[in-house]
Structure formats: structure tokens, C-alpha cells
C-alpha positions as CSV (number, residue, x, y, z in Angstrom):
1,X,-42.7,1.6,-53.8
2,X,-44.9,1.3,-50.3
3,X,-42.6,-0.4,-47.9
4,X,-43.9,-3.8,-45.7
5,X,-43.5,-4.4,-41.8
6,X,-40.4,-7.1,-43.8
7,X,-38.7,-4.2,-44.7
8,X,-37.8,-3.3,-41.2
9,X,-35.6,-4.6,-38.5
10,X,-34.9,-3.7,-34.8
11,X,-31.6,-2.0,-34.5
12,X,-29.9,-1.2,-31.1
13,X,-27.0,0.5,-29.7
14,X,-26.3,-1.5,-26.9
15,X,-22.6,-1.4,-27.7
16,X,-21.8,2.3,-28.0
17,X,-24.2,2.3,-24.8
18,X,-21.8,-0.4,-22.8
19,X,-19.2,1.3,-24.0
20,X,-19.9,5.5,-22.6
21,X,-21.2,3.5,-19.5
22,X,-17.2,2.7,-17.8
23,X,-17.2,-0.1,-20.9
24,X,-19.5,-2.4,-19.0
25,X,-19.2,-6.2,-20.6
26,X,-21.2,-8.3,-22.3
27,X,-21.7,-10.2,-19.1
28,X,-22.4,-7.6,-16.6
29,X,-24.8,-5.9,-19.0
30,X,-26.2,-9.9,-19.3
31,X,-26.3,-10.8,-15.5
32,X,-28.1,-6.9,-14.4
33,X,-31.2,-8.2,-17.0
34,X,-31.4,-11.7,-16.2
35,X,-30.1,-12.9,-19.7
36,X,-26.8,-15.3,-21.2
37,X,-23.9,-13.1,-22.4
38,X,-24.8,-15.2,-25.6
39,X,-28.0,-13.3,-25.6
40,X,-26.8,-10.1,-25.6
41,X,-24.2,-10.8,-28.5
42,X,-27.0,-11.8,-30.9
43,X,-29.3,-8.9,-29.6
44,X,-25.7,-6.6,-30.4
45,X,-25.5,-8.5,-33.9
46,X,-28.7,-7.7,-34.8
47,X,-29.4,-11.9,-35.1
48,X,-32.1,-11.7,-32.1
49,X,-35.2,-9.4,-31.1
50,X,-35.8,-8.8,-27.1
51,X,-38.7,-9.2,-25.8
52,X,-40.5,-5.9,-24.8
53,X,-39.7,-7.0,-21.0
54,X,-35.8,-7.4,-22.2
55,X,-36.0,-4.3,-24.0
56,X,-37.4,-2.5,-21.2
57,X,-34.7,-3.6,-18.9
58,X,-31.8,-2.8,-20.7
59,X,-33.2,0.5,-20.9
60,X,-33.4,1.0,-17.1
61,X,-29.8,-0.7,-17.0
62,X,-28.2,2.6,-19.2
63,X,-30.6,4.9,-17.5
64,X,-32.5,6.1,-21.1
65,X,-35.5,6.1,-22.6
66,X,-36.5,2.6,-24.6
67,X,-36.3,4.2,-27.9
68,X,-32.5,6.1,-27.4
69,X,-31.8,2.2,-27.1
70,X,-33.5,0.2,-29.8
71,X,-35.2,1.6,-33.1
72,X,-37.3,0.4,-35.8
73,X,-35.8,1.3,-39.1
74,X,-35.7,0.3,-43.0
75,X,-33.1,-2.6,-43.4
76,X,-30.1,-1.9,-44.9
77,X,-29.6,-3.3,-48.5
78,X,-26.6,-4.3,-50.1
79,X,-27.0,-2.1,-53.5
């Protein structure tokens, strides 16, 4: 079955990334892009897309290219 731009989702590693980098926090990662710590749960959880700007940043933050940070792959289904 051909698949649909609905069949994909952003996914991140933000937190394995905060984590390898002297387990920054939610809020440090937060306050170095201009964001809430609330933001960067939901971007975590998978609940909220970044902007490309946002995406960019956190990028520079961990020192890696944009797509070792955030992907676009299938979603996951629950079968």
C-alpha cells in the first residue's frame, strides 16, 4: 500500500542527546534556544513539531548535523 505524508511523524533524539552531552536538563537545553522547558518536553514526547528555526538551533546546541537530531520516519503502529 503507497504510504501518505500522514503516515509520518517527526522523531528526535533530543534526550539521548542531553544525556551524552554532561546530562544537560530540560531547561538549560530550553534557555540556550530561546524556548519553555515545557516546549522541549512535548518536542521529547513527540506531542510538538519545531519550527525549522527551533530545529536548527538545537542542532547547533549538541554540535550535529540537523538530521543526527530529528528524522522523518513511518509512525509506529500498534499491531
Amino acid at each position: 500500500m503507497k504510504k501518505s505524508m500522514d503516515d509520518y511523524q517527526i522523531i528526535n533524539n533530543i534526550r539521548k542527546l542531553r544525556f551524552f552531552h554532561e546530562e544537560m536538563t530540560q531547561k538549560e537545553l530550553a534557555q540556550r534556544v530561546g524556548v519553555t522547558r515545557q516546549t522541549i518536553i512535548s518536542l521529547e514526547k513527540g506531542k510538538y513539531s519545531p519550527s525549522l528555526e527551533l530545529a536548527f538551533k538545537i542542532a547547533l546546541v549538541f554540535d550535529m548535523p540537523i538530521g543526527k537530531v530529528f528524522s522523518f520516519d513511518l509512525k509506529e503502529t500498534g499491531s
